[in-house]
C-alpha positions as CSV (number, residue, x, y, z in Angstrom):
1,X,0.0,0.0,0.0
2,X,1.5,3.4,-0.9
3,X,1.2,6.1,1.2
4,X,-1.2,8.4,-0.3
5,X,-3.7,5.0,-0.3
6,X,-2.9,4.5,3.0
7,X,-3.6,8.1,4.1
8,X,-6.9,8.0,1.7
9,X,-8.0,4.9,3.9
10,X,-7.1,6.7,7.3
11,X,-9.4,9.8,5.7
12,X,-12.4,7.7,5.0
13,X,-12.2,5.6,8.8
14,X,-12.6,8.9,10.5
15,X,-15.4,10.0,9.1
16,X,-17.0,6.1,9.4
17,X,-16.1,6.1,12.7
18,X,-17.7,9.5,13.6
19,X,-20.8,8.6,11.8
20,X,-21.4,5.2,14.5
21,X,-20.4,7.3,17.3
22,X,-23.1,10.1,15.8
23,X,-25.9,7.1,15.3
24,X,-25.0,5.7,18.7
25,X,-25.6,8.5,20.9
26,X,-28.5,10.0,18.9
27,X,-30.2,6.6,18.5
28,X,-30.8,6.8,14.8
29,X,-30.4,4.4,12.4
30,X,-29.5,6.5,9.2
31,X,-27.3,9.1,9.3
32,X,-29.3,10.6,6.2
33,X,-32.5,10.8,8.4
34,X,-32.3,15.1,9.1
35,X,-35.4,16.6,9.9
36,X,-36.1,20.0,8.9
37,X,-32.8,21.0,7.8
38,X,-31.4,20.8,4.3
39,X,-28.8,18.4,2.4
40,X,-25.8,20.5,3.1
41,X,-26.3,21.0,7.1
42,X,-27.3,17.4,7.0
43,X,-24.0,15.8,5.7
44,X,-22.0,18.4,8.0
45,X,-24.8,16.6,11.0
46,X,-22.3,14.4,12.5
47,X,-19.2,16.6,13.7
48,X,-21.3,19.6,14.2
49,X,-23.5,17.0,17.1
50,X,-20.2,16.6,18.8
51,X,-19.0,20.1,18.5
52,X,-22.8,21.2,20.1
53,X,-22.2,18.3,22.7
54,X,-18.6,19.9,23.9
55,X,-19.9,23.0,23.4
56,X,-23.0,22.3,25.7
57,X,-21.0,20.2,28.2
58,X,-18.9,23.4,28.8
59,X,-21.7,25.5,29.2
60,X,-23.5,23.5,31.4
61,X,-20.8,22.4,33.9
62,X,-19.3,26.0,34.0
63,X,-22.8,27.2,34.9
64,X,-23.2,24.5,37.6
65,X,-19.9,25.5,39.2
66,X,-20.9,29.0,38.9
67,X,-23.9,29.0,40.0
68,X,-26.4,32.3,41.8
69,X,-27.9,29.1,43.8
70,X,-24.8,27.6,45.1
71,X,-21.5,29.0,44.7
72,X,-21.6,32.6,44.4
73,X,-23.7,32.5,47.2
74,X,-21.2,31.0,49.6
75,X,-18.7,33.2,48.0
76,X,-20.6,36.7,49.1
77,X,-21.0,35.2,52.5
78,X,-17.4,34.7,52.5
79,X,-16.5,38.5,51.4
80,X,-19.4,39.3,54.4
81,X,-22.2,40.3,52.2
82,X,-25.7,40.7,53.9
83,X,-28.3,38.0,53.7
84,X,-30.5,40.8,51.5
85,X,-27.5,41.0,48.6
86,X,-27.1,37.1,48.5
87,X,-30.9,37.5,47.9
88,X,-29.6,39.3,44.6
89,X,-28.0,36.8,43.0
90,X,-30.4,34.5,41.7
91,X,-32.9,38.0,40.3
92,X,-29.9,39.4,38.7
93,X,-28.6,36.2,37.1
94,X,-32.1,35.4,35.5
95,X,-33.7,39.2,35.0
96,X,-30.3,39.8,33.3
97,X,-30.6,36.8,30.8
98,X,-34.4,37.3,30.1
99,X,-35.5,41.0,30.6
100,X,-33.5,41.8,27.4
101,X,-34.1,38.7,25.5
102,X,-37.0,40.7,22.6
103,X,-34.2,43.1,22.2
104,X,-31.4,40.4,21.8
105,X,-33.7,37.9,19.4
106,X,-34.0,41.1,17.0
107,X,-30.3,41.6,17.1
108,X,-28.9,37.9,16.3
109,X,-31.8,37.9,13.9
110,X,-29.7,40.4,11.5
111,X,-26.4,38.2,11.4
112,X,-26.2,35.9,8.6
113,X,-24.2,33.0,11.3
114,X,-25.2,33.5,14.6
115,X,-22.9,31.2,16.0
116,X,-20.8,34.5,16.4
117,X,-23.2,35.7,18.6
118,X,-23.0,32.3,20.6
119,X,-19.5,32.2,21.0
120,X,-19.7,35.8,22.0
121,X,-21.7,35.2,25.0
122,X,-19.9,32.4,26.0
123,X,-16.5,35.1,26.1
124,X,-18.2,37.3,27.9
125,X,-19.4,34.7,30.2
126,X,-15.9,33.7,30.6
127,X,-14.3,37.0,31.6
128,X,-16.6,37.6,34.0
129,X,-16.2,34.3,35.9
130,X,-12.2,35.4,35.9
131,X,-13.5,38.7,37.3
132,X,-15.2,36.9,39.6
133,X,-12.0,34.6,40.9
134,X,-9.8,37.3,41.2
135,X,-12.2,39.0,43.7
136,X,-12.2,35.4,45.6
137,X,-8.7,36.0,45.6
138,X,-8.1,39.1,46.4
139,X,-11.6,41.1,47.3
140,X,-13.1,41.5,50.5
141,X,-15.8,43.8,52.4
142,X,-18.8,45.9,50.2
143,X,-16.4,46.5,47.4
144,X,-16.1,42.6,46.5
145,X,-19.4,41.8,47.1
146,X,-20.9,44.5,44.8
147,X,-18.3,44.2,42.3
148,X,-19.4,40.5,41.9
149,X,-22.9,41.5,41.4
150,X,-21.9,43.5,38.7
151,X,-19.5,41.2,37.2
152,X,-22.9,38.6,37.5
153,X,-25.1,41.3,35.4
154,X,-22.2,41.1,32.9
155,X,-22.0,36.9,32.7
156,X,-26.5,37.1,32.4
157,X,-26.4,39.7,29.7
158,X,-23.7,37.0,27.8
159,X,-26.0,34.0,29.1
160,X,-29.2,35.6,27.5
161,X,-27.0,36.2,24.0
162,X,-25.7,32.6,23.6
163,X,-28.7,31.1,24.5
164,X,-31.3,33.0,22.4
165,X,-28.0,32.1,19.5
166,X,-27.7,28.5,20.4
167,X,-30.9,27.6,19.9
168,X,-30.8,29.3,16.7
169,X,-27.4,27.4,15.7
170,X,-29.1,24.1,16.9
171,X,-32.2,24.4,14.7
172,X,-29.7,24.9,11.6
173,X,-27.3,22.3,12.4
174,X,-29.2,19.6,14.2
175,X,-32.2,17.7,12.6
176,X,-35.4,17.2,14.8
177,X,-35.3,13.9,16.0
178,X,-31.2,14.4,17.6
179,X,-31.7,17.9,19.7
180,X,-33.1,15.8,22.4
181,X,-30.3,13.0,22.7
182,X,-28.0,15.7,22.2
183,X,-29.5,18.1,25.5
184,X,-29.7,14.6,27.1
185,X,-26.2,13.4,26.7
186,X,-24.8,16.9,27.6
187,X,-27.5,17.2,31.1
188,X,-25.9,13.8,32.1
189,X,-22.2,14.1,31.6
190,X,-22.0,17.3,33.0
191,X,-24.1,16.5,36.3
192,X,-21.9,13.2,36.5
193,X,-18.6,15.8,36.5
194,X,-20.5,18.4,39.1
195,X,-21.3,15.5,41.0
196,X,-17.1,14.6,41.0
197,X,-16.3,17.9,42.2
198,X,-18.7,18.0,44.6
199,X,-17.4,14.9,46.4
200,X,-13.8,16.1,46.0
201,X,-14.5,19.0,47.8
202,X,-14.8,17.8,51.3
203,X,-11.6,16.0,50.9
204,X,-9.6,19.3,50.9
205,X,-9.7,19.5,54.3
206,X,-8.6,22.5,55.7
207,X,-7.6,23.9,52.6
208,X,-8.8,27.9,52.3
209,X,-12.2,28.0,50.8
210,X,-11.2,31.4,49.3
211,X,-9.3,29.5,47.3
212,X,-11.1,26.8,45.9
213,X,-14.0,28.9,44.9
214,X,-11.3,30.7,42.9
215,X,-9.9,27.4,41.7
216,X,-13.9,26.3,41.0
217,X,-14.8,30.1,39.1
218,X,-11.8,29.9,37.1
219,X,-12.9,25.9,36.1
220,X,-16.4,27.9,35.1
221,X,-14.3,30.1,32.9
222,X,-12.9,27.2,31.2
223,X,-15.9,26.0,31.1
224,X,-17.3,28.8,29.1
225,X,-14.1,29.5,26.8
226,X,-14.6,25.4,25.6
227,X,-18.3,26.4,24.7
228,X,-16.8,29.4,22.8
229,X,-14.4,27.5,20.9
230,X,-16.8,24.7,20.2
231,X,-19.0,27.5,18.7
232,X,-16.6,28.8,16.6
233,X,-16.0,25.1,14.8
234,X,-19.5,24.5,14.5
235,X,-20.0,24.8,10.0
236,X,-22.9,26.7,10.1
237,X,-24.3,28.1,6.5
238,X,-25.1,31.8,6.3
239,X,-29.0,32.2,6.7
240,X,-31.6,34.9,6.0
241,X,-31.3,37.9,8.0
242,X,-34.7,39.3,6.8
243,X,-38.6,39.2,7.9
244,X,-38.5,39.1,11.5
245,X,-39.8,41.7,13.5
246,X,-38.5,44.9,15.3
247,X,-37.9,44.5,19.2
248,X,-40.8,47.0,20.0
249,X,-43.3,45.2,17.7
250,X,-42.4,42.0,19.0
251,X,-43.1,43.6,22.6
252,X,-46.5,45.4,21.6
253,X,-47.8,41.9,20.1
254,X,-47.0,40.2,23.5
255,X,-48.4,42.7,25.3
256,X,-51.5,41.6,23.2
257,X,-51.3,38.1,24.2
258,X,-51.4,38.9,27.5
259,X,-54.6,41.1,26.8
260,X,-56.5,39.0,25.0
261,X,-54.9,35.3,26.2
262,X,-56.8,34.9,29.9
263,X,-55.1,31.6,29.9
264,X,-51.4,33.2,29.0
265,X,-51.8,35.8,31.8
266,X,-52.9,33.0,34.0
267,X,-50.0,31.0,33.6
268,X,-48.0,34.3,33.7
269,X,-49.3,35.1,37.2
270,X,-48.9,31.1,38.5
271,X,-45.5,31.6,36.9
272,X,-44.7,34.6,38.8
273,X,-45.3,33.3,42.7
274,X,-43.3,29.8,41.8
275,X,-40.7,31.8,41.1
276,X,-40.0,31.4,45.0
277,X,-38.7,28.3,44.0
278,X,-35.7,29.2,42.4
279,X,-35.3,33.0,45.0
280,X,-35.3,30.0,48.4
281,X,-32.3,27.9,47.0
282,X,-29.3,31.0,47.6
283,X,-31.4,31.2,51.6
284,X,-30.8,28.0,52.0
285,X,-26.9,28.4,50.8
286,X,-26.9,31.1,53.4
287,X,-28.1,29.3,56.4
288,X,-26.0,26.3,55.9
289,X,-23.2,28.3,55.5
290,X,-23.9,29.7,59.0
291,X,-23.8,26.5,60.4
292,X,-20.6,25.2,58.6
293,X,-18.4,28.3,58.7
294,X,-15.5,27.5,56.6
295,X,-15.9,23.8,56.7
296,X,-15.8,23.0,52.8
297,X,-17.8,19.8,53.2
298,X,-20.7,22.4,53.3
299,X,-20.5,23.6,49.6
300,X,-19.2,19.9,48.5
301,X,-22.1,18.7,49.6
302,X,-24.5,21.2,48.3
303,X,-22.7,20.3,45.0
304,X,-23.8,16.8,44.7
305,X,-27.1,17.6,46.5
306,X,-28.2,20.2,43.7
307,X,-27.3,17.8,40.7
308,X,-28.6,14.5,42.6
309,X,-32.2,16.1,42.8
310,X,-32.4,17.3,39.2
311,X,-30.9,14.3,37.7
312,X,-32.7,11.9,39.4
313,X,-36.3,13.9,39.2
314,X,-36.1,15.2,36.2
315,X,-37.0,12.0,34.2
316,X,-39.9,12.0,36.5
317,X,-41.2,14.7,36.0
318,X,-40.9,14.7,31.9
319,X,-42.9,11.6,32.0
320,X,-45.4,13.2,34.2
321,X,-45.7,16.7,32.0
322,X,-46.5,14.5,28.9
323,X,-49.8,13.8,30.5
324,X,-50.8,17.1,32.2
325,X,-47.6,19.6,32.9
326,X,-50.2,22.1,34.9
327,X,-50.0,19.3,37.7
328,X,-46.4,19.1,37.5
329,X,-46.4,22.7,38.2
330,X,-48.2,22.1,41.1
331,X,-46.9,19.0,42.8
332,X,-43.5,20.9,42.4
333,X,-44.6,24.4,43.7
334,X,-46.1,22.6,47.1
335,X,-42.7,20.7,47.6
336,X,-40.4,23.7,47.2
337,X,-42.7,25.7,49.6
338,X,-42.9,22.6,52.1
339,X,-39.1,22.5,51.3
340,X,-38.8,26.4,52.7
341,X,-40.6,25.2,55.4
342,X,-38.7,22.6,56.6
343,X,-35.1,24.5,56.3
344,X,-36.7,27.3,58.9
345,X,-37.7,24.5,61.3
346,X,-34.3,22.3,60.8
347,X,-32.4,25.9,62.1
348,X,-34.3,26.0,65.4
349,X,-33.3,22.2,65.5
350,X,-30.0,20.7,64.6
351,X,-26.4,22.2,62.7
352,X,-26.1,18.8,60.9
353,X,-25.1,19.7,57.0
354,X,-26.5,15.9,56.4
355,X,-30.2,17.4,57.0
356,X,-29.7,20.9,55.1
357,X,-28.4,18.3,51.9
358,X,-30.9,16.6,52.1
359,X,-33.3,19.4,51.9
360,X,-31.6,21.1,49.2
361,X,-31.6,17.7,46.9
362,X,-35.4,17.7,47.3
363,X,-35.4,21.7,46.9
364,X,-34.1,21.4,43.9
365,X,-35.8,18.9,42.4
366,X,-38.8,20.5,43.1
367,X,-37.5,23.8,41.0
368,X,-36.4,21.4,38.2
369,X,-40.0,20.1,38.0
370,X,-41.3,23.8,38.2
371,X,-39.4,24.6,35.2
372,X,-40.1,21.7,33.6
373,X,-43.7,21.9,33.7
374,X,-44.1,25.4,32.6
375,X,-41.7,25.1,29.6
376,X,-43.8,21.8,28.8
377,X,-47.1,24.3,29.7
378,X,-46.4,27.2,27.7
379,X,-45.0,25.1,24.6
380,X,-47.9,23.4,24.1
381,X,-49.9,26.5,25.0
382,X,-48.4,28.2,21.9
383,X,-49.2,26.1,18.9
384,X,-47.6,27.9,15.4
385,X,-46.9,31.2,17.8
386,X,-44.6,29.5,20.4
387,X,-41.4,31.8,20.0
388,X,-43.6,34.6,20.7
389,X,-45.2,33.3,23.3
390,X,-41.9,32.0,25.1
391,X,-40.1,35.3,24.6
392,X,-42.9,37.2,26.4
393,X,-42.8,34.7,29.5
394,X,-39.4,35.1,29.4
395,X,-39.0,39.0,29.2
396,X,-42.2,39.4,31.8
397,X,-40.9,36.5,34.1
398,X,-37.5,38.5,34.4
399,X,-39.3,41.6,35.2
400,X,-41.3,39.7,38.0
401,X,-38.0,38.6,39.4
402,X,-36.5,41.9,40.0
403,X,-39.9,42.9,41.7
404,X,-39.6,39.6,43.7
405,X,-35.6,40.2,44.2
406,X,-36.7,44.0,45.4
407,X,-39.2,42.4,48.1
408,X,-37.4,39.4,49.8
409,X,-34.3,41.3,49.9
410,X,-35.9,44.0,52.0
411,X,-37.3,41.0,54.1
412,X,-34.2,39.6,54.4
413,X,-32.8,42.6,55.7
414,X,-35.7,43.0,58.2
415,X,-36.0,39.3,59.3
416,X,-32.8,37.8,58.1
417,X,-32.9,34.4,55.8
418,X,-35.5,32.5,57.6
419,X,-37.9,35.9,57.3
420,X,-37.5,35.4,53.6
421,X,-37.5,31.7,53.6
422,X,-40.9,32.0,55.0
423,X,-41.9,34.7,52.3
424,X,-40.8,32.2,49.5
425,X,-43.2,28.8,51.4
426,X,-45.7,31.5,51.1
427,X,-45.1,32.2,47.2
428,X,-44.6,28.3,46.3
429,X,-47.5,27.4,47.7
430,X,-50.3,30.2,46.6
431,X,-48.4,29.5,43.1
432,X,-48.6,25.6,43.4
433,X,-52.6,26.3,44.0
434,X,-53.4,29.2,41.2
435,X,-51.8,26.3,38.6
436,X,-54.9,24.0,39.2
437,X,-56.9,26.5,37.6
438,X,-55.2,26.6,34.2
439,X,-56.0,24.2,31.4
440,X,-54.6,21.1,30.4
441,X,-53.4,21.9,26.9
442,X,-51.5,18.4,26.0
């Protein structure tokens, strides 16, 4: 065999070889079988699946590690922030993502490849968890706790760009029937690695926490730079960048919906109060943190608590939402309020981190099944107008949180964390009972 035959032959294995490992994972049988997207993306299918799956492993772990619920969190209490910031983290992350999304869709909408965009956000993203691990480093008092709330605007603004992008990129690149091996694959793998860091974690010891949250912020930031690069390699052809709609006429037709859709603004309002299900998690950061001090085993455990509840429940509660995702809604709403509940009466009781784990697992399973059910909800709600109908929750639900944000931090800064644990049990559970009065619309 010569050598140009025997690098011909070496050419044509790796793409074979790609194409198994692209049908195994995606559980296809045909490699030609692309949904919805034409000839050309289709024979590019197979490399761009695993450039979305790196991509979207990045993403998702660095967002774990990084997280308003979990990390950050312990980090203000470190630098001494007040229980009423901390209350800021989750409102800022996801009002900074969403409030803007009508203005950000119009803008990706005018690029021909909007995988720039993507990769974009995912910079920015980056920089801003470096930011963020050079104050863990080296910031302490109001200063480094209000420049990480800034730097935190700056990673939701680059959050709400590459997602509104990547789900543009997706539709382009990936044909119907693969997006939801490919989201599964990349929800797995990354949880498994969260779950490894979070048991590693206690085994520092003594080591200073101030450090390994830098250590775990700048991971984040690798995290986000992978998902950039990934983005970048995706072969993504050049697509129209006419015939959508300005920003402000986007807004004025969702303002419509809400008008004339009583079911919409019902869900709207249900959506609104279960919101306490995500504003409780950071509270629950806080008041274990109180009770650990600098004992890493704390956040370690918190770790593998927040990906055990949403990998093991969320399966459940997909299954569930096929049949009705209103109930889902409100099965989930009443065990995050029970779950705010419980944390206030396990402070009067016992220090044990085993019991405040075990709490958050459930805590957050119950917010994966809220957010579950109402993407099922609104989806379904939508019909042929879904994107509009999505981007208005979105843009409305991030308004709601900063209202919510504005409220429970004054609480918390009245009553301290369990005042505004109390407040959120009170929210979960009114929102749990105002879902059973929307439709089924499966």
């Amino acid at each position: 065999m010569t050598a140009r035959e025997a690098t011909a032959d070496a050419g044509t294995a790796m793409p074979q070889r790609l194409n198994r490992a692209f049908l195994l994972l995606s559980g296809g049988d045909d490699v030609r079988l692309c949904k919805d997207i034409p000839d050309s993306a289709c024979r590019e299918q197979p490399g761009n699946y695993f450039r979305h799956l790196l991509a979207s492993l990045g993403n998702k772990l660095a967002d774990e590690i990084a997280s308003a619920r979990l990390v950050l969190p312990w980090l203000l209490a470190q630098l001494g922030g007040s229980s009423a910031l901390i209350g800021w983290l989750v409102p800022i992350r996801e009002a900074g993502s969403l409030v803007p999304q009508l203005l950000v869709a119009a803008l990706v909408r005018g690029l021909a490849r909007r995988k720039y965009a993507w990769a974009l956000g995912g910079l920015t993203q980056a920089l801003a968890a470096l930011g963020m691990a050079l104050i863990a480093l080296f910031g302490d008092g109001p200063l480094g706790v209000w420049t990480v709330l800034a730097l935190l605007l700056l990673l939701a603004l680059g959050r709400g760009v590459s997602s509104i992008a990547t789900k543009d990129v997706m539709g382009k690149t990936i044909g119907k029937s693969r997006r939801g091996s490919l989201l599964g694959w990349s929800d797995g793998i990354s949880s498994i690695v969260a779950l490894l860091i979070g048991l590693a974690l206690p085994l520092l010891g003594e080591s200073p926490a101030r450090g390994v949250l830098a250590a775990l912020l700048l991971l984040a930031a690798a995290g986000w730079l992978l998902n950039a690069a990934c983005a970048l390699a995706i072969r993504e052809e050049a697509g129209a960048t006419e015939g959508g709609v300005s920003a402000g006429a986007a807004l004025l037709e969702g303002w419509t919906l809400l008008r004339d859709d009583r079911a919409f603004l019902r869900f709207n309002l249900s959506r609104g109060l279960l919101l306490g299900s995500a504003l409780a998690l950071p509270y629950v950061v806080v008041i274990c943190h109180q009770r650990s001090g600098e004992d890493l085993a704390g956040l370690g455990l918190l770790l593998v608590a927040s990906n055990l509840g949403t990998f093991v429940a969320s399966p459940l509660w997909g299954r569930w939402a096929d049949r009705s995702s209103r109930q889902v809604m409100a099965a989930a709403g009443a065990l995050a309020g029970l779950c705010c509940l419980l944390t206030v009466g396990l402070a009067a009781w016992t220090d044990s981190l085993w019991w405040y784990a075990g709490v958050y697992t459930v805590l957050t399973a119950a917010h994966a099944g809220v957010q579950l059910g109402r993407k099922v909800w609104v989806v379904d709600l939508g019909g042929e107008r879904r994107a509009l109908y999505v981007a208005m929750s979105n843009t409305l639900a991030g308004a709601l949180l900063l209202l919510a944000g504005l409220i429970t931090g004054a609480v918390a800064h009245a009553f301290g964390a369990h005042g505004a644990l109390l407040l959120m049990a009170l929210m979960a559970l009114v929102g749990a009972a105002s879902t059973l009065w929307l439709d089924d619309v499966e």
